[in-house]
DRENPA-790805 format. One record per residue (C-alpha): residue in one letter; x, y, z; residue number from 0. Coordinates in pm, whole numbers, padded with zeros to 5 digits. Example, Ala and Ser with C-alpha at 12.3 -4.5 7.8 and 13.67 -1.06 7.14 Angstrom:
2
   type       c1       c2       c3   seq
      A    01230   -00450    00780     0
      S    01367   -00106    00714     1
This chain:
510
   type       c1       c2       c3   seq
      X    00000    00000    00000     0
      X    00141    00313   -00133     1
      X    00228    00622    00132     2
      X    00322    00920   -00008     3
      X    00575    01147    00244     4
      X    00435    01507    00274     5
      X    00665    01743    00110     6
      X    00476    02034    00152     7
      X    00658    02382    00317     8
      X    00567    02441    00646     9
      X    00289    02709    00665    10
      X    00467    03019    00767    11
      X    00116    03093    00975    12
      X    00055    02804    01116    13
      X    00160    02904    01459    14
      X   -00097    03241    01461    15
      X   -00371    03000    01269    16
      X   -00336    02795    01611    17
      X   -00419    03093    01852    18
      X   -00754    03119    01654    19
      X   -00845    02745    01647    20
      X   -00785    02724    01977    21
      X   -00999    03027    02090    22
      X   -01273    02896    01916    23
      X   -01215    02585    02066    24
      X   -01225    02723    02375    25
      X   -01525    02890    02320    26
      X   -01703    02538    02234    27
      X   -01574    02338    02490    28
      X   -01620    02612    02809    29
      X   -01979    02584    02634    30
      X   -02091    02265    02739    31
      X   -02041    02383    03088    32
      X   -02079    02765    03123    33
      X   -02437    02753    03131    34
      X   -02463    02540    03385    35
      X   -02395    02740    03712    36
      X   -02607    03022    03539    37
      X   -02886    02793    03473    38
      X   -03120    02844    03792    39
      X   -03062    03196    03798    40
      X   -03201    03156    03403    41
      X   -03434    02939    03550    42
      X   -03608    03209    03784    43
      X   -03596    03517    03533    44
      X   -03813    03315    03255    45
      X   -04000    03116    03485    46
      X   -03867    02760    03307    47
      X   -04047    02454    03509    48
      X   -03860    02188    03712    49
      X   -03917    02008    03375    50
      X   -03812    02176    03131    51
      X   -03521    02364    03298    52
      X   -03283    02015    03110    53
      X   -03355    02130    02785    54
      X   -03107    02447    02805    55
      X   -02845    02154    02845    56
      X   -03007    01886    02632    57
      X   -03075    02084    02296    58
      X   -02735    02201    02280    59
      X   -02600    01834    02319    60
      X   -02891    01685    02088    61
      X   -02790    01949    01836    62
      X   -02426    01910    01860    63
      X   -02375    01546    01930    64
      X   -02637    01467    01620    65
      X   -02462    01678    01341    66
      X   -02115    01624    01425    67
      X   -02056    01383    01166    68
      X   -02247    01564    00948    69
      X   -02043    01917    01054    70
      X   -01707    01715    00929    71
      X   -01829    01648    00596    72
      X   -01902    01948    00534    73
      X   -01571    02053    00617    74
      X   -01443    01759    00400    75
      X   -01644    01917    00101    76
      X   -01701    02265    00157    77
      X   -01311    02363    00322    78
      X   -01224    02329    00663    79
      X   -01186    02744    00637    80
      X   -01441    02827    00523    81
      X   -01684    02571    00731    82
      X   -01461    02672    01062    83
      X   -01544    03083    00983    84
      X   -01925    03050    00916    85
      X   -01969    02782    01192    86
      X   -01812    03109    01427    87
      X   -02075    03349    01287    88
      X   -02331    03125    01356    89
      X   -02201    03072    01701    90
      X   -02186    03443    01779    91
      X   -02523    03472    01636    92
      X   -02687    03205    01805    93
      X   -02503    03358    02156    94
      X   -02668    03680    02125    95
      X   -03023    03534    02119    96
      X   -02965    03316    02424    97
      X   -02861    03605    02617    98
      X   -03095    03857    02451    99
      X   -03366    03580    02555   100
      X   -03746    03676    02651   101
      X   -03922    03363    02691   102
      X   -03821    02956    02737   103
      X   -03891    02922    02333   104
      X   -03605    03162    02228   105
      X   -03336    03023    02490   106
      X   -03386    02629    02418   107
      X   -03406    02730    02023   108
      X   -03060    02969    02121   109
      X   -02913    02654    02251   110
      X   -02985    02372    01991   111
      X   -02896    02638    01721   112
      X   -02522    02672    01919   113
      X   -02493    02321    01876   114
      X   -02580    02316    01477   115
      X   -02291    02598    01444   116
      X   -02077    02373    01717   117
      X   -02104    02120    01518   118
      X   -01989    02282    01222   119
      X   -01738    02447    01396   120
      X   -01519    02202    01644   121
      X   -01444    01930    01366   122
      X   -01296    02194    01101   123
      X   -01082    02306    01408   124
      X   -00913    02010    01446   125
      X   -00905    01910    01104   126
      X   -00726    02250    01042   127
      X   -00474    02130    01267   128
      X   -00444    01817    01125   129
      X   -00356    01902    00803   130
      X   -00161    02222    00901   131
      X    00081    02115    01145   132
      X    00283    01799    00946   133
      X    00662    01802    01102   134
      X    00570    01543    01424   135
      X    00787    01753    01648   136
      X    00559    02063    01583   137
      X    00228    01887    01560   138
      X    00285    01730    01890   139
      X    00313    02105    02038   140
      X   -00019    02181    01856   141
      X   -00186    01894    01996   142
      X   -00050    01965    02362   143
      X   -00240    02305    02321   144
      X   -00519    02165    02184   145
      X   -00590    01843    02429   146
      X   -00528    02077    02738   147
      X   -00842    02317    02585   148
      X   -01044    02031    02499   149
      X   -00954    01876    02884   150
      X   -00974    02190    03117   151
      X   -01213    02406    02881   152
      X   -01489    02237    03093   153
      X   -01304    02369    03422   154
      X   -01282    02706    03300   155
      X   -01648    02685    03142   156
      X   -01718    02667    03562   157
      X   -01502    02920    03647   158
      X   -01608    03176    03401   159
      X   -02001    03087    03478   160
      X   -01913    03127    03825   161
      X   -01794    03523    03777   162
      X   -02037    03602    03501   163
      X   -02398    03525    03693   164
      X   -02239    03635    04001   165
      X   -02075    04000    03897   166
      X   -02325    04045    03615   167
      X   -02605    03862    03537   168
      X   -02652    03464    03395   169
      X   -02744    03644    03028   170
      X   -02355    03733    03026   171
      X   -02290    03309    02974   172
      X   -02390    03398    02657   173
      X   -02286    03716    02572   174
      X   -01884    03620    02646   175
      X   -01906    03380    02331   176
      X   -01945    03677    02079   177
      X   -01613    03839    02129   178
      X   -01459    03508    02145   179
      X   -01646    03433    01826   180
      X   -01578    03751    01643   181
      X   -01164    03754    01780   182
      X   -01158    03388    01629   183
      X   -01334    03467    01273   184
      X   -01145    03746    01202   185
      X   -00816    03630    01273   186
      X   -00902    03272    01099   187
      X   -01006    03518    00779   188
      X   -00723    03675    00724   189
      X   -00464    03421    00884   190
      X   -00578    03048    00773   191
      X   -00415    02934    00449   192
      X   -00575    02587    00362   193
      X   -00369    02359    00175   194
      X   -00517    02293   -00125   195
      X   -00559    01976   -00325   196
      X   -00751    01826    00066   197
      X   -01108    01847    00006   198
      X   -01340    01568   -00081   199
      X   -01600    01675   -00325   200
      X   -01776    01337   -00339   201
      X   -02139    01397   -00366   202
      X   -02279    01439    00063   203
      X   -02406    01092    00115   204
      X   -02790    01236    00244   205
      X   -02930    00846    00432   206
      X   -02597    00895    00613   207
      X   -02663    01208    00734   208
      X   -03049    01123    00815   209
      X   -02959    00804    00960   210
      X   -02641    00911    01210   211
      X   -02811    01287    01297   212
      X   -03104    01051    01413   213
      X   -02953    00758    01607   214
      X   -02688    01001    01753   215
      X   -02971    01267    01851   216
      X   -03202    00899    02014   217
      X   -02922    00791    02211   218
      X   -02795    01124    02311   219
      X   -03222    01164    02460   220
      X   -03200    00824    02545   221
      X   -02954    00869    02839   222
      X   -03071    01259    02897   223
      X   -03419    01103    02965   224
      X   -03301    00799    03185   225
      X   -03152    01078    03412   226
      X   -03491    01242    03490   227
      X   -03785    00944    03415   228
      X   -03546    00621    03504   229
      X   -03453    00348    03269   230
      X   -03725    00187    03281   231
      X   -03949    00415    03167   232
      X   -04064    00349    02813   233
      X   -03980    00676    02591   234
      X   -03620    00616    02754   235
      X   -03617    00228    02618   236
      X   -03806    00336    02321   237
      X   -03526    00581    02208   238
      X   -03223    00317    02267   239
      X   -03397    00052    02088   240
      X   -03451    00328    01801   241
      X   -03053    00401    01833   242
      X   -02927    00091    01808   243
      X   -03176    00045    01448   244
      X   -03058    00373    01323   245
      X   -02723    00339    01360   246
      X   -02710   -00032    01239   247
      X   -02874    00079    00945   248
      X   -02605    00392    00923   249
      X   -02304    00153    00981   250
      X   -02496   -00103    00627   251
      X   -02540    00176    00453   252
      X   -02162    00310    00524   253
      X   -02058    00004    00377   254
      X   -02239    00002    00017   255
      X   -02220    00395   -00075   256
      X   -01973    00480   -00300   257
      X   -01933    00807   -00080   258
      X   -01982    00770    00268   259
      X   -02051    00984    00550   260
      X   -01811    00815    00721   261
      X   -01559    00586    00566   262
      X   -01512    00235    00758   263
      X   -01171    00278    00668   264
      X   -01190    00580    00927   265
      X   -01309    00382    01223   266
      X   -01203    00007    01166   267
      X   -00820    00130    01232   268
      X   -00719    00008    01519   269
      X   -00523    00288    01625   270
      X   -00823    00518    01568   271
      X   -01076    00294    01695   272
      X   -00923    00242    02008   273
      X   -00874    00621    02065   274
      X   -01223    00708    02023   275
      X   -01351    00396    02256   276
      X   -01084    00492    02510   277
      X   -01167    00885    02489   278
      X   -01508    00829    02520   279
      X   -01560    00611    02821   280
      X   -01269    00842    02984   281
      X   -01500    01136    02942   282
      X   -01807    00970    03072   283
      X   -01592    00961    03385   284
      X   -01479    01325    03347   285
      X   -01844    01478    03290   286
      X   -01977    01316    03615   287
      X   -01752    01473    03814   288
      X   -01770    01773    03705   289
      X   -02158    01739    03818   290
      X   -02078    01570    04153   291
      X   -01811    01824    04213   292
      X   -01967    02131    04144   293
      X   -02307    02006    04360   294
      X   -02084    01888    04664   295
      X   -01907    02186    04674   296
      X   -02156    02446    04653   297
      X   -02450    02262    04822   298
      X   -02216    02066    05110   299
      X   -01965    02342    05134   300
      X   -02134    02626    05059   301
      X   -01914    02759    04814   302
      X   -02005    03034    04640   303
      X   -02005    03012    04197   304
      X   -01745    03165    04213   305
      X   -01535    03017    04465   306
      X   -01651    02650    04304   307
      X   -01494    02778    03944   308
      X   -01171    02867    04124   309
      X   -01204    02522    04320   310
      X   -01179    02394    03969   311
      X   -00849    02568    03880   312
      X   -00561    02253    04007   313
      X   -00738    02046    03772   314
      X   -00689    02292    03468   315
      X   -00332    02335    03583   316
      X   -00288    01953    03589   317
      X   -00431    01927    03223   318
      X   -00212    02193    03095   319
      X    00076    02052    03269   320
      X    00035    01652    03140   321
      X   -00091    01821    02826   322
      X    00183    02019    02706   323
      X    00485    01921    02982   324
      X    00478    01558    02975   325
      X    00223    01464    02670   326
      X    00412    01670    02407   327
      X    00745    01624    02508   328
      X    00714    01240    02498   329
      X    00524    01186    02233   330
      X    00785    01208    01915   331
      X    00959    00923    02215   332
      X    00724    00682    02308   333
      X    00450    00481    02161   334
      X    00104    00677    02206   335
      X   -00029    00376    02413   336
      X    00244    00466    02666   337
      X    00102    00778    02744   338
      X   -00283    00720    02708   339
      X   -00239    00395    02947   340
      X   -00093    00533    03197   341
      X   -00254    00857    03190   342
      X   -00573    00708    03214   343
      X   -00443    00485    03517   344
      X   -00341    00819    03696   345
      X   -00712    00980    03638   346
      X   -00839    00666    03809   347
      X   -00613    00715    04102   348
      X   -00690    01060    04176   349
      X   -01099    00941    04103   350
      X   -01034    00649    04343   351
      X   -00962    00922    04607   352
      X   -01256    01110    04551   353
      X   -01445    00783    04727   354
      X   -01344    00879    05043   355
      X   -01570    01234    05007   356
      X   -01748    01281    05322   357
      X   -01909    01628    05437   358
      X   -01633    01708    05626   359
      X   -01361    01643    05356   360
      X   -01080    01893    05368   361
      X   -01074    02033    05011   362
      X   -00655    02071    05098   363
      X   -00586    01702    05216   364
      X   -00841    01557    04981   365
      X   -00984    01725    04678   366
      X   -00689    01941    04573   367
      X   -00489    01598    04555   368
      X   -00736    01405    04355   369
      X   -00787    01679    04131   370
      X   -00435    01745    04064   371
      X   -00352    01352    03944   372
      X   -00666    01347    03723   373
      X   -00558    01655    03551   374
      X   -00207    01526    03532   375
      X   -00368    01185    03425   376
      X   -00589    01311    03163   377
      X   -00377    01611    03018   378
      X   -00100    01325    02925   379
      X   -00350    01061    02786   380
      X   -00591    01364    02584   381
      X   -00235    01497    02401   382
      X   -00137    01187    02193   383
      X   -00522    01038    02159   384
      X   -00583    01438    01981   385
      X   -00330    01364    01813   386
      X   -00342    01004    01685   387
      X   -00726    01031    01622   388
      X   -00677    01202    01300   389
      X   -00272    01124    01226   390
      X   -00281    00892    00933   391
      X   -00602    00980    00753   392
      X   -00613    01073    00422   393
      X   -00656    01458    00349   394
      X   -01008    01422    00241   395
      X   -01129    01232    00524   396
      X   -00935    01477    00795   397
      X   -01242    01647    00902   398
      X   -01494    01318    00889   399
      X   -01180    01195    01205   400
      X   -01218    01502    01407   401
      X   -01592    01462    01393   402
      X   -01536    01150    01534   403
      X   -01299    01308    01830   404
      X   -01594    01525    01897   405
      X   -01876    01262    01860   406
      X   -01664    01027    02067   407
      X   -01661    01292    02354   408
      X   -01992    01434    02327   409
      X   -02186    01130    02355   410
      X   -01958    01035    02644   411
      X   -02014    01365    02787   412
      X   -02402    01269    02741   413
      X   -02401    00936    02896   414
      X   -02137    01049    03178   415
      X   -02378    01319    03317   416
      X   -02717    01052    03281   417
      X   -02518    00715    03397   418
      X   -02355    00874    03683   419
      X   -02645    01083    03771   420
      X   -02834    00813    03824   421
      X   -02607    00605    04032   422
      X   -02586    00868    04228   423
      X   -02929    00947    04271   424
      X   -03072    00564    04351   425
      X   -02753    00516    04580   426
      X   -02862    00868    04758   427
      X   -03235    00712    04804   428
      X   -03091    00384    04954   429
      X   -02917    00535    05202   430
      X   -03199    00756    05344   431
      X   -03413    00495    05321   432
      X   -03181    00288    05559   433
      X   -03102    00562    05796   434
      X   -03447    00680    05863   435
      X   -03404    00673    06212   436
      X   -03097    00954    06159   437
      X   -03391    01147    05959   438
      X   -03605    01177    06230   439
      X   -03342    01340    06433   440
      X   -03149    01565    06171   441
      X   -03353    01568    05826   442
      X   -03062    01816    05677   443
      X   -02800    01606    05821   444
      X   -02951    01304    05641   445
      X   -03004    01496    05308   446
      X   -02649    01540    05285   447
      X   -02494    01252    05401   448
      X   -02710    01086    05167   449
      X   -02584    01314    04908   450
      X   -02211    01254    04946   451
      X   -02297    00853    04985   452
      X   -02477    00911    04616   453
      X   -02139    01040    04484   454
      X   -01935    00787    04580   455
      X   -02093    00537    04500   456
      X   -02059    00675    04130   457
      X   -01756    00791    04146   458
      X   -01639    00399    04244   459
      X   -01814    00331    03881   460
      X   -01590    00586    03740   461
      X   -01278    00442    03867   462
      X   -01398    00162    03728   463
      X   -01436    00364    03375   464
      X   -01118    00493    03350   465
      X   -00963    00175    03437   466
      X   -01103    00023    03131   467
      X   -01039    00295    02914   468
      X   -00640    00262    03031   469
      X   -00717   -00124    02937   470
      X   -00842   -00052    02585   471
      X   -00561    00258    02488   472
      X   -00325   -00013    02566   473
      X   -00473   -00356    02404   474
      X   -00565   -00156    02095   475
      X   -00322    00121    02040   476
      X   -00040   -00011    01887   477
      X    00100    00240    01684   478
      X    00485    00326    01784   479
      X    00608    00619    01840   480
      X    00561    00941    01546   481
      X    00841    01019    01332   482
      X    01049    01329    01427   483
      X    01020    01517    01091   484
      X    00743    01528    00857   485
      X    00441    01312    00908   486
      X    00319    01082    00629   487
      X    00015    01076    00424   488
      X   -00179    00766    00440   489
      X   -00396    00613    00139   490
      X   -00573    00417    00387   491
      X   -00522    00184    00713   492
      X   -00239    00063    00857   493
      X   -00024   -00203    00719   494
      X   -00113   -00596    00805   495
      X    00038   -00557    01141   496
      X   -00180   -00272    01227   497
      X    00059   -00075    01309   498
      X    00106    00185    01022   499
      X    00393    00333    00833   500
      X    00424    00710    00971   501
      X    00502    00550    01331   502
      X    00725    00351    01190   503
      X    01054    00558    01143   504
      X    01286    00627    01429   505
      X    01271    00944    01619   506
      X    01520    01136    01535   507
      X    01802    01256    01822   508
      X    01706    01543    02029   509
């Protein structure tokens, strides 16, 4: 099988076109969590019920998670550039309703309408990177950058929330994406240079994009509705038995287009196919914490928002650190499964400490610890799976991979905040169901102790989680470690071994 060595010049912007991909990255990922500290405050001013208040979380992730395949096409055939400026626009647009919002109507159609743009927009990121950064020295820098955003952006989304309802008001959650938006658009304008000859103009493949938009978008519901009715309740069973037919049918029809949405070729690598298991179960792990963190702290503790976001900040400094300190330095050295294992491993450490949470906890001798190693952890594992998700590919199916990054962590994200949730919540009931005697006496004592005995009996399942997720980056990764000059083009998978060519050469001496 025929690989062709890139010999393109280094983009003499490349470095600049990074600061803009990963503001807008930024922008998408803080997203996902921004809105939630400001959400009961949004809650009150438009008088949203009990009920309805999880659709400002659960159209943006129906939205986003649904079209992400879809957004990477497009990127594929209509250039990354172009789909990565208009999905900003849109963005900024979509922003300014949600915080210009009079009524329930305008902020849940504010939020599924970020997550069209979204979806536009995070694939072409990546897929700029991808096919931008090609010397394995310099792409592993990139990737450092970019795995520490798309780890901590989360964090920071709690942070920022935090400040913005508290000094201002919760419509300012919002309002913060435009100039992030606008800053991003502009500089990708005039600073992006696609390489030309990468598109894929194949005709869009339409069933694809019917069939994935609509099992993605039922089993994205599936586990947001199992959070709130229970799994037993039959819309929620209705909805994964409607997945799993959609997406069979998506994966036969793959398989007999001549142009697919998604090319088998794509997923079936084992490299890639263990990255995106791997990175998905790890961030079911990471969402649920972020939940159980943010509750315990501010309902337990009584941390203010903005305290909580600041309670947040060793585990950004952890992800930056593994990202960019240990991930990118290591990675032109060691095989990618070296890294991803045992970062993974080190997230479930610092998890497996979370289990001894009780109210009293000390957040100094218990939570600053824990946080710190699942930073570390995950900052070293995210760097080389960025990376590796999308090394490899041909040019024209660049942004269809980073679609599958994003789908791979969005759905995770999905089932992370419903699984855990719900663990959570049925331990929680146990427990005050067996200590009723302890009610009588202190009902508010009760209510929290059962609490904290909720999340740790999840968090136990995500140590669990990550602990597989180390298992699977290191049974199925077996690529070795990157070349230290410029990365290969591949025409397809790896070679019979499964371990392909671009990994292949020796690193060159530092």
């Amino acid at each position: 099988m025929s690989k062709t060595a890139d010999t393109r010049p280094p983009d003499p912007s490349r470095w600049k076109a990074l600061a803009f991909i990963a503001l807008a990255q930024l922008m998408v990922v803080l997203d996902a969590t921004i809105v939630n500290i400001a959400l009961p405050h949004a809650q009150t001013a438009l008088g949203i019920s009990d009920a309805n208040k999880q659709w400002v979380i659960t159209a943006y992730a129906l939205a986003f998670g649904g079209l992400l395949l879809f957004g990477g096409r497009v990127a594929d055939l209509w250039g990354r550039k172009r789909t990565f400026v208009v999905g900003l626009i849109g963005f900024a647009l979509a922003s300014a309703l949600g915080g210009a919002a009079q009524n329930q109507g305008m902020l849940f159609g504010s939020r599924a309408l970020q997550g069209v743009f979204g979806a536009l927009l995070a694939p072409a990121a990546l897929s700029l990177l991808a096919v931008m950064f090609t010397d394995a020295k310099e792409r592993a820098k990139a990737f450092g950058i970019y795995g520490a955003i798309a780890g901590g952006g989360g964090a920071v989304g709690l942070i920022l929330g935090g400040f913005l309802t508290q000094a201002l008001n919760w419509r300012w959650t919002f309002f913060v994406n435009i100039p992030f938006a606008v800053v991003a658009a502009a500089g990708a304008y005039f600073v992006i240079r696609e390489p030309s000859g990468s598109r894929n103009r194949s005709p869009l493949d339409v069933p694809g994009v019917v069939l994935s938009a609509l099992g993605l978008v039922s089993l994205v519901y599936g586990f947001t509705r199992a959070e709130s009715a229970g799994w037993s309740d039959g819309l929620t069973i209705g909805m994964f038995v409607a997945s799993g037919v959609l997406l069979l049918s998506f994966v036969l029809t793959e398989s007999r287009v001549k142009s697919p949405l998604l090319p088998m070729r794509v997923v079936l690598d084992r490299n890639r196919g263990g990255v995106y298991l791997s990175l998905g179960l790890a961030v079911i792990a990471m969402f649920g914490l972020f939940l159980f963190l943010t509750y315990y702290l501010q309902v337990v503790k009584g941390y203010s928002p903005i305290r909580t976001g600041f309670a947040f900040l060793p585990m950004i400094a952890g992800m930056i650190t593994g990202s960019t300190q240990i991930g990118a330095r290591l990675m032109t050295r060691v095989p990618a499964r070296k890294l991803m294992g045992p970062g993974f491993l080190a997230a479930a450490v610092g998890m497996l400490l979370l289990t001894r949470l009780e109210i009293g906890s000390s957040y100094v001798g218990l939570i600053l610890p824990a946080q710190l190693l699942l930073g570390l952890g995950m900052g070293t594992a995210f760097m080389p799976a960025m990376s590796l998700a999308t090394h490899g590919v041909e040019p024209r199916d660049s942004g269809v991979a980073s679609a599958m990054v994003n789908t791979s962590q969005q759905v995770g994200g999905a089932i992370g905040t419903a699984l855990l949730n719900t663990i959570a919540a049925s331990a929680a009931t146990a427990y005050a169901s067996s200590h009723a005697a302890l009610g009588a006496r202190n009902p508010e004592l009760l209510k929290l102790q059962s609490m904290v005995h909720g999340f740790t009996g999840a968090i136990w399942w995500a140590v669990g989680i990550l602990a597989v997720a180390s298992a699977i980056a290191v049974t199925f990764i077996n690529a070795g470690r990157p070349a230290a000059g410029p990365a290969t083009g591949a025409s397809g998978s790896g070679d019979a071994d499964g371990v392909e060519d671009e990994f292949k050469v020796p690193v060159v001496a530092h």
